[in-house]
Structure formats: C-alpha cells, structure tokens
C-alpha positions in Angstrom: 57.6 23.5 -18.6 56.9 25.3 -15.5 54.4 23.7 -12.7 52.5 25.9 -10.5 51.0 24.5 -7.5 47.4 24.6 -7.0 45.8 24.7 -3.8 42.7 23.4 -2.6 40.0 25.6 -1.0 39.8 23.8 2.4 43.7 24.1 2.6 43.4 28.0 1.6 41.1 28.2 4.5 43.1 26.5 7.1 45.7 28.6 5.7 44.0 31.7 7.0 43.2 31.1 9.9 46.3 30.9 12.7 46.6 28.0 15.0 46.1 30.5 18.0 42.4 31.3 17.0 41.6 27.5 16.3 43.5 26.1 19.8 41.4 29.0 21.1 38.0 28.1 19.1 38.1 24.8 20.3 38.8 25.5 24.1 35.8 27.5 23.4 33.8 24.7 22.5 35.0 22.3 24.9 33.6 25.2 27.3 30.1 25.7 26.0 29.6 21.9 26.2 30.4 21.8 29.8 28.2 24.6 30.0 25.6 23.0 28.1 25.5 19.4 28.9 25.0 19.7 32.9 21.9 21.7 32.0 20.0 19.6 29.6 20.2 16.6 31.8 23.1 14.8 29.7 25.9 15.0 32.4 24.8 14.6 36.8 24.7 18.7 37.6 25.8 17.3 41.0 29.1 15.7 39.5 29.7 18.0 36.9 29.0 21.4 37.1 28.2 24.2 34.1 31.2 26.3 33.4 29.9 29.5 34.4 29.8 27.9 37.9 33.4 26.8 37.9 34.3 30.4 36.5 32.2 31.9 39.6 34.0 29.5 41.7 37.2 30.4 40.4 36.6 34.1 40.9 35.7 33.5 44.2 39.1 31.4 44.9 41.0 34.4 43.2 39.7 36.8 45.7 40.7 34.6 49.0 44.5 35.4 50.3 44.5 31.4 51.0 44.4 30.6 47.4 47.3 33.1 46.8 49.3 31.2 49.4 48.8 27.5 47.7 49.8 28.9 44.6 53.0 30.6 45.8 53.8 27.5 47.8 53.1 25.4 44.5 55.7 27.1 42.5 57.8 27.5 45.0 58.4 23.7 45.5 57.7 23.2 42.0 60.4 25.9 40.7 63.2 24.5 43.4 62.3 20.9 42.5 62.9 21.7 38.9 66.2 23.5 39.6 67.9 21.4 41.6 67.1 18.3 38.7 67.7 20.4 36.3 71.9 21.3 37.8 72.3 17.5 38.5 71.3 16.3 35.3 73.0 18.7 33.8 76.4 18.1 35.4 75.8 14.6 35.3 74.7 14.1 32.1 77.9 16.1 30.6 80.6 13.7 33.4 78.6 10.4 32.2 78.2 11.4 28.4 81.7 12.4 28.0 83.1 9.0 29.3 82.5 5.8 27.4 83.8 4.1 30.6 81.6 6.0 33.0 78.6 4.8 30.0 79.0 1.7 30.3 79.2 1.6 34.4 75.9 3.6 34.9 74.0 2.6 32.0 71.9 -0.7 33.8 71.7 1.6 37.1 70.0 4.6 34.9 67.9 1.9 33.3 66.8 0.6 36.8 66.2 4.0 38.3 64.5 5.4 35.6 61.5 3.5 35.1 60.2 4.0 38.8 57.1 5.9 39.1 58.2 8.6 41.6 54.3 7.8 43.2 56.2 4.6 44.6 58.5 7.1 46.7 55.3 8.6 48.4 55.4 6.4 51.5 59.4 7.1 51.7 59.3 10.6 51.4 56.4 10.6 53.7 59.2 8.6 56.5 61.9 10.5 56.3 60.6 14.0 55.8 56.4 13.7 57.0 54.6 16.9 54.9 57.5 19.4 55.0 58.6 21.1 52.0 61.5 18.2 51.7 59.0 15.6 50.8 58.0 17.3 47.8 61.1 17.9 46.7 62.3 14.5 46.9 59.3 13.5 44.7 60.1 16.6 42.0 63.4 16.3 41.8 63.7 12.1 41.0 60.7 13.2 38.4 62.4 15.8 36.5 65.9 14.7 36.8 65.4 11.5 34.7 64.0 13.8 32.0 66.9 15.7 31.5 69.2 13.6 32.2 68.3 10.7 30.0 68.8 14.0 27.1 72.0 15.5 27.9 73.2 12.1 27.8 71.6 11.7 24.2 73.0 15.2 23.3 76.6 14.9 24.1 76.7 11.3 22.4 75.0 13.2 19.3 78.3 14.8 19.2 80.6 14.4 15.8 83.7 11.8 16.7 85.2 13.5 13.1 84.5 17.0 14.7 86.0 15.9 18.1 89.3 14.5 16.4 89.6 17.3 14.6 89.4 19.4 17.7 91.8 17.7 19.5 94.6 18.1 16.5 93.8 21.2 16.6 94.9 21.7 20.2 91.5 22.6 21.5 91.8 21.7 25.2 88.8 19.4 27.3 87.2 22.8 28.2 88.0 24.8 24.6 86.1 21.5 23.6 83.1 21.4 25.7 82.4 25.1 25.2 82.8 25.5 21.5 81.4 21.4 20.3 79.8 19.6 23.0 77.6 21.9 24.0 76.1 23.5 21.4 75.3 19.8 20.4 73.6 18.9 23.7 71.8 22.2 24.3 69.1 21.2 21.8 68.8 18.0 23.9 68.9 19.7 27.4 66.2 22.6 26.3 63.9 19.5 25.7 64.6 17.8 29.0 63.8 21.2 30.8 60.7 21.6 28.9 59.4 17.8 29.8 60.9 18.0 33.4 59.1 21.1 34.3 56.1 19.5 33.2 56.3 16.5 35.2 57.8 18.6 37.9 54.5 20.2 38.4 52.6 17.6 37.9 54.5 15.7 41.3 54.2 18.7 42.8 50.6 19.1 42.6 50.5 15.6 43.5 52.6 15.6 46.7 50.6 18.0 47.9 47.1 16.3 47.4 48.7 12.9 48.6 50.9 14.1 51.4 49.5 17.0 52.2 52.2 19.2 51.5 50.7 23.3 51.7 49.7 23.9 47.7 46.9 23.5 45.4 47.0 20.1 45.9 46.0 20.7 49.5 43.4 23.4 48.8 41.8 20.4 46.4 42.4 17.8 48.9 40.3 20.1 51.1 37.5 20.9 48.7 36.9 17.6 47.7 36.6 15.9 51.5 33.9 18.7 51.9 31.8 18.4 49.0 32.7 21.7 47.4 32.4 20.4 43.7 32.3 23.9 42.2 35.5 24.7 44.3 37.4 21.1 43.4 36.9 21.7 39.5 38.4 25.6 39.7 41.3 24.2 41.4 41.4 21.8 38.7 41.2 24.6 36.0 43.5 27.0 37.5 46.0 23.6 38.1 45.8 23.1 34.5 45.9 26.7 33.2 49.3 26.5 35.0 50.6 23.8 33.1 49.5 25.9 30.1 51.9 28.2 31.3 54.6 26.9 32.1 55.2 24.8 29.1 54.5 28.0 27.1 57.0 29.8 29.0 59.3 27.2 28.7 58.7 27.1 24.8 59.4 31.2 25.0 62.7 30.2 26.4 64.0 27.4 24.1 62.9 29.3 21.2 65.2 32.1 22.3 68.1 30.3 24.1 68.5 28.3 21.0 67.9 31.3 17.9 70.8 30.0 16.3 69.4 26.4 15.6 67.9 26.2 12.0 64.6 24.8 13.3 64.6 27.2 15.9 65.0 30.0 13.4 62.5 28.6 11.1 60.0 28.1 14.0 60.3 32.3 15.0 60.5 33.4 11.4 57.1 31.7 10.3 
C-alpha cells in the first residue's frame, strides 16, 4: 500500500510564500505602526517619533560628510577589532585544542575570563588609552575573541580520535594532520565564532564610542541625544541596526560559501 502525503492549506500557503517576503512584510508592519501610533495619541510624539520622520531624519544624516566619517570610523575599529580576535583565537584555539595538557592548564583561566562583560573594561580602557582608537579596540577584541575561541576549541575536540590514530599509522605528519583532519572539523566551528564575534564586535564598538567617546556612530548619537535631536538619535539607531543586518548577512554569504562542501551547507544553498 502506498501513502501519499496530504497537505494542509495553511501549510500550502506558507509554502508559497518565501521567508524574504514575510521577514520583509513584517518589518513593514513594525513600520506602519511606528508610523501610526505616535499619530493617534497611543505613543508620546515627543519620545517617539512617526517613521516618516526618522526616514527624513535619516536622509538628512545621509547627506552630511560627518555622518560618512562616523560610519567609516565605526567599521574601521569595528573590522580591526574583529580581525585581530578573530587571528588570536584562531591560533589559540588550534595550540590549546590540540593539547590535552595545554586543556587542562587554561581551562579555569578561559572559564574566568570569559564571563566578564567587556562594559567592566570601560574605565580601564578609558586609563590606559583615554578615547583613541586603542580604547575601542581593547573593548572589541576581548568581546569577539571569547566567541571564537571558546569554538575552535569545540571544533578541534569534535575531531575523530579513530581518524587521528589512523592518521598517524598512516604517517601523516602534525601539519599533513591539521591540514587534511583537524581543520576541516573545526572550520564549521570557527565560521560560527566569526559570525557571533562580528556581531558582538559591533555592538562594543558602537558602544565604546557612545561611552567613551570614541569618533563613530556612537559619538554622533551621544551628540544627538545631549541636544534633544530625537528624530536624529532614532536614525542613528536605525542606520546602527541596519548595519548589524548587514554584517551578519554578509557574514552568512561567507560561511555558506567558505564551507560548500559541508552537507548542511550544501543543503542550505540548494533549497
């Protein structure tokens, strides 16, 4: 007997229309409420202003070579952050992963480290290197390294002892090993840690600047917000938040073609 599944027509409907158009229907929403709500009374206008006002706002910031500046100088710290913890916890994840003895002597030191909120490094940073661009970097990097170095540590321990025994009677040297097994285990792993740690990374960034007062967006907010500008401190917001968008979808764009070879990758860009 042969059984033929039946579908529903609610799941035939969400089966035509892509997740794209519905992400994008409900941003939609979420902007025709904002739109609507400050104007009927049900939100303070003075607190929260109607969208079209923040879009005016942020084509108004778009045309000003100041707002170019606090973007550039945003990524830039943001992009150096993330690749200098990014290297390091590479490197180090690899050296620490590949030792049990080197494990076991850092494990209660990463377990320390790890948990501090790299807010709590604010006044340091602020001591040692006041509001130049080393301050921020000290606060991106000791985000985003944790992040990918907690998962290259994961990856290379994901690693098959059977596979690695087998590679050694086979002669494979440390390198042969590490190019051919160890790390086309932990790149999975190390693709996810970017993609977290350049989301955090932005976020300490962002918030370096507004706490610090590092030259960025989170300056130019800083700024708006001390003189009332509500209109202005929302687009910053936006565009601060449209960048995120970015960035982890660019990030996305990259795993899913760094790792083509992975079944779920391959899945993922054949659907």
């Amino acid at each position: 007997m042969t059984l033929t599944a039946t579908r529903t027509p609610s799941t035939i409907g969400r089966q035509r229309i892509p997740a794209p158009l519905l992400g994008l229907g409900g941003l939609l929403t979420l902007v025709a409420l904002f739109e609507v709500l400050p104007r009927v009374g049900v939100l303070p206008r003075e607190y929260f202003p109607p969208s079209s006002e923040i879009g005016s706002a942020i084509a108004e910031q778009t045309g000003r070579q100041v707002f170019w500046q606090a973007l550039a100088d945003t990524l830039a710290g943001w992009a150096l952050g993330l690749a200098i913890a990014a290297t390091a916890g590479i490197v180090l994840g690899v050296l620490i992963g590949s030792s049990r003895l080197a494990r076991d002597l850092t494990a209660s030191t990463i377990e320390f480290l790890r948990p501090i909120p790299s807010v709590a490094l604010i006044p340091i940073a602020v001591l040692l290197y006041g509001s130049d661009l080393e301050s921020k970097l000290l606060l991106v990097v000791y985000a985003a390294f944790w992040q990918v170095l907690v998962q290259v540590l994961y990856g290379v321990q994901d690693v098959d002892p059977v596979a690695l025994d087998t590679a050694r009677v086979y002669g494979l040297g440390p390198w042969a090993r590490m190019r051919h097994l160890t790390w086309p285990t932990a790149l999975p792993y190390a693709m996810t840690g970017l993609r977290l740690a350049a989301a955090v990374a932005l976020i300490l960034a962002v918030t370096s600047e507004l706490v610090i007062g590092n030259p960025g967006l989170g300056q130019l907010l800083a700024v708006a917000q001390s003189s009332g500008a509500v209109e202005t401190s929302y687009a910053i917001v936006v565009v601060t938040g449209l960048l995120g968008v970015v960035v982890n979808i660019g990030f996305r764009w990259i795993e899913r073609r760094a790792l083509w070879w992975h079944p779920a990758q391959r899945g993922e860009i054949n659907r």
